[in-house]
N, C-alpha and C positions, 0 to 999 in steps of 0.2 A: 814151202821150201823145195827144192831141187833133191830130186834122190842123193843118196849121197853115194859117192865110186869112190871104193876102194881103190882100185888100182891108179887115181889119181892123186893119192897119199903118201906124205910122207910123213910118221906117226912119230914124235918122243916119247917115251914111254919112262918112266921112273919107275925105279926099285924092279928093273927088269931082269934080275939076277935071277928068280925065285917066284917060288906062289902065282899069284893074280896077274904080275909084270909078266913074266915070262908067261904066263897062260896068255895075255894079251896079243905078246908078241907074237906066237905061233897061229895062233887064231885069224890077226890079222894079217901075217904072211900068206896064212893059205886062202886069203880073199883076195891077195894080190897086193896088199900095201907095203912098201918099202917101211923100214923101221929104225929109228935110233933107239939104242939100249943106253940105259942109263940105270948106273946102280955102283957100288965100291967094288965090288968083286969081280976084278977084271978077267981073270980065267973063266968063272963062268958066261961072264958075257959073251968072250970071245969063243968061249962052246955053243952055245944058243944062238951068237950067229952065224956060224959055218953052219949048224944043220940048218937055219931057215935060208941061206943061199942057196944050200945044196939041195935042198927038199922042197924049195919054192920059186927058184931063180928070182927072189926078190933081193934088194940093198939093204943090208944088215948092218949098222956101223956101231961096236961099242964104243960108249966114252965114260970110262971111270972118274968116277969123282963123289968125294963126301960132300953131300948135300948140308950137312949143317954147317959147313965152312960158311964165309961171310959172300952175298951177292951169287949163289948160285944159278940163278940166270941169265944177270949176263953173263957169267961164266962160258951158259951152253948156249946160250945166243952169238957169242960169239966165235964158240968156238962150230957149232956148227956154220957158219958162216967161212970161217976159216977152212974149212973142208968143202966150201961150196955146194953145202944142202942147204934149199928151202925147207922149211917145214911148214907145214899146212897143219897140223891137227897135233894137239897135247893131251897125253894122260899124264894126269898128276896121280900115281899111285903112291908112291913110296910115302914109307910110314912105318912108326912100332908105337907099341905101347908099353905101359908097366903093370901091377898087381901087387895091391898091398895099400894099408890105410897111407892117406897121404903123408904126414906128420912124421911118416917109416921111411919114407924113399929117399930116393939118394938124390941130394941135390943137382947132382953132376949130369947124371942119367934122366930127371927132369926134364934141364935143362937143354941135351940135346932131343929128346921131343918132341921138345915144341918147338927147336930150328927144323926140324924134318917136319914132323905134321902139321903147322902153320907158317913158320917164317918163309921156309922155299917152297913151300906150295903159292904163299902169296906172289914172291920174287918170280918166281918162273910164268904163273899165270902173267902177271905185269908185260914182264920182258918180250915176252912173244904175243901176245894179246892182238897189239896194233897190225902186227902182219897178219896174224890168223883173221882181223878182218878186213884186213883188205883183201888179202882174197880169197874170202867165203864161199871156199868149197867146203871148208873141212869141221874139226871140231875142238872143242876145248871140255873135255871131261875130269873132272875132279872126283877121287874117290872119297867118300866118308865110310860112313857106316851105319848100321842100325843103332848104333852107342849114339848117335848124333842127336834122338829123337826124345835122350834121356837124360838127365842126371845116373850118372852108375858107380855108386859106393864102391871103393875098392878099384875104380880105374875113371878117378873124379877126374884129375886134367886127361886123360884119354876123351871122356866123354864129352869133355868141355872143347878138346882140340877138334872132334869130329862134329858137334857145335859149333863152331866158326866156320870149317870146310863149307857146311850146309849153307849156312847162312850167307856167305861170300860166293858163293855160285848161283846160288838163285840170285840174288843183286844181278851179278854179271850175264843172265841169262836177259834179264829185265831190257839194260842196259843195250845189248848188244842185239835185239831183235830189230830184223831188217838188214841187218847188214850181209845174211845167207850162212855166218856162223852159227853154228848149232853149240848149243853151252850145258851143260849136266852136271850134276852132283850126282854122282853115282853112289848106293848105299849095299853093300854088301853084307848077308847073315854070319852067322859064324861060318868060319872056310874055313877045309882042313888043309891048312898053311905051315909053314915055320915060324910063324906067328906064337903060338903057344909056347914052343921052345923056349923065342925070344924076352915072353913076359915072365915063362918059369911059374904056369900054372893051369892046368885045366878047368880049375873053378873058374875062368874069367868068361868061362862058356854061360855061364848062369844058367846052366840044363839044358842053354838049347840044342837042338839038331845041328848035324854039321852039312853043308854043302860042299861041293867039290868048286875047286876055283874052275874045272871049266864050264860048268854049270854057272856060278858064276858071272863069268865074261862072254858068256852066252847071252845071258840076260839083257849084259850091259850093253850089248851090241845089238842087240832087239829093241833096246831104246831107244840109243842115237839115231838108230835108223829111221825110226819114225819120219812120217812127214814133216808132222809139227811136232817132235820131243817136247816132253814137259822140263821144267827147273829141276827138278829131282826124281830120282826113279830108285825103289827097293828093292832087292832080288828076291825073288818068289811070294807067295800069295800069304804066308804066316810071317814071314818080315814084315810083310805092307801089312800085314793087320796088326802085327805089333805097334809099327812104329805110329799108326790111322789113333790105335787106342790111346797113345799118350798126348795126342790132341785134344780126345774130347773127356779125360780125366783130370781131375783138379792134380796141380803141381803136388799140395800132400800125397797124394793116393799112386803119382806116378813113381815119385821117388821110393814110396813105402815098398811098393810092390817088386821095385828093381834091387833094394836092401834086402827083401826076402829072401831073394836067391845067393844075391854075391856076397852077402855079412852072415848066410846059414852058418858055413863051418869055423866065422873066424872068433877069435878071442876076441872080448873089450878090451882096450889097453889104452 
């Protein structure tokens, strides 16, 4: 593959309000790519792109919008279009999770989950796909996670959402070689994000160490860049041996082990 230039990009980014999005965005302003911000929270977008103009004379365009609405890409397919951006290269970060025995959760909040962390990750890869290979300069990165690698008690469709991610990028990586598009599943360890906040629990750490999102999106961008990127890439070396170990353990022994941590403090019920 052809190195990949930055500053011949122009990047959508999802759930670029915060965390990971916004570590993305800045990251890749200061390599020179132009960025679309995407996430609900329009004030902060439109904070986070004034400084990336201002701090990196790069194209900062937010566009607010809730993702688990219906057809979110062509939403931003078109409406980028309407604004007369191309875009060249997708991150699909945006995402939450929940905590708590499944049987407990709120259906409601379920249910928007898995419009954020499967429906419009599918819809948006779809929507923009055919451009991004035609013209394979750029890339199509999907975040997962180290949850992907797992079944994980206490955040089972979390695990099971970041389970599809995986498995739907690597296909599309399959698929798409030759055409100069570079395609990832990005898998991120625990990051210290608004993530915890949002699930309203520290045990979903399951003891592990925390990484910093620009640590991070450091990593992530140390992949892509590759010559040849692989289908999927962990960030740092005890994620990759995490996620290496529940390959070569039997499915009993992998679940039993991820029950250890995440079902230590809770009740049976």
């Amino acid at each position: 593959m052809k190195p990949l230039d930055h500053d011949r990009q122009t990047t959508l980014i999802t759930g670029a309000s915060s965390g990971i999005g916004a570590e993305f965005a800045r990251q890749l302003a200061e390599l020179g790519s132009d960025v679309v911000l995407v996430a609900r929270r329009a004030d902060r977008l439109e904070e986070l792109a004034s400084a990336l103009r201002t701090q990196h004379a790069v194209s900062a365009t937010p566009i607010a919008t809730d993702l688990s609405a219906d057809a979110p890409g062509t939403f931003l397919r078109e409406e980028v279009q309407r604004r007369g951006i191309t875009i060249t290269s997708v991150i699909n970060n945006a995402g939450s999770g929940t905590w708590g025995r499944f049987h407990d959760e709120d259906p409601a909040r379920l249910r928007r989950m898995i419009a954020v962390d499967i429906t419009a990750l599918t819809d948006i890869s779809r929507a923009f796909l055919p451009a991004l290979r035609t013209n394979g300069t750029g890339y199509l990165m999907n975040i997962a996670s180290v949850a992907a690698y797992s079944p994980i008690p206490n955040q089972a469709a979390y695990s099971a959402a970041k389970a599809y991610v995986l498995s739907l990028t690597e296909a599309l990586w399959a698929e798409s070689r030759g055409t100069g598009l570079r395609v990832m599943a990005f898998s991120p360890g625990v990051t210290r994000t608004e993530y915890f906040d949002v699930v309203g629990s520290t045990d979903a750490t399951g003891g592990s160490s925390y990484q910093s999102a620009a640590q991070a999106v450091s990593n992530a961008l140390r992949a892509i860049q590759r010559r040849n990127p692989p289908p999927s890439s962990v960030s740092g070396w005890g994620n990759h041996a995490l996620a290496a170990s529940s390959r070569l353990l039997s499915r009993r022994w992998v679940v039993s082990l991820t029950a250890r941590n995440t079902l230590r403090d809770s009740r049976n019920r």
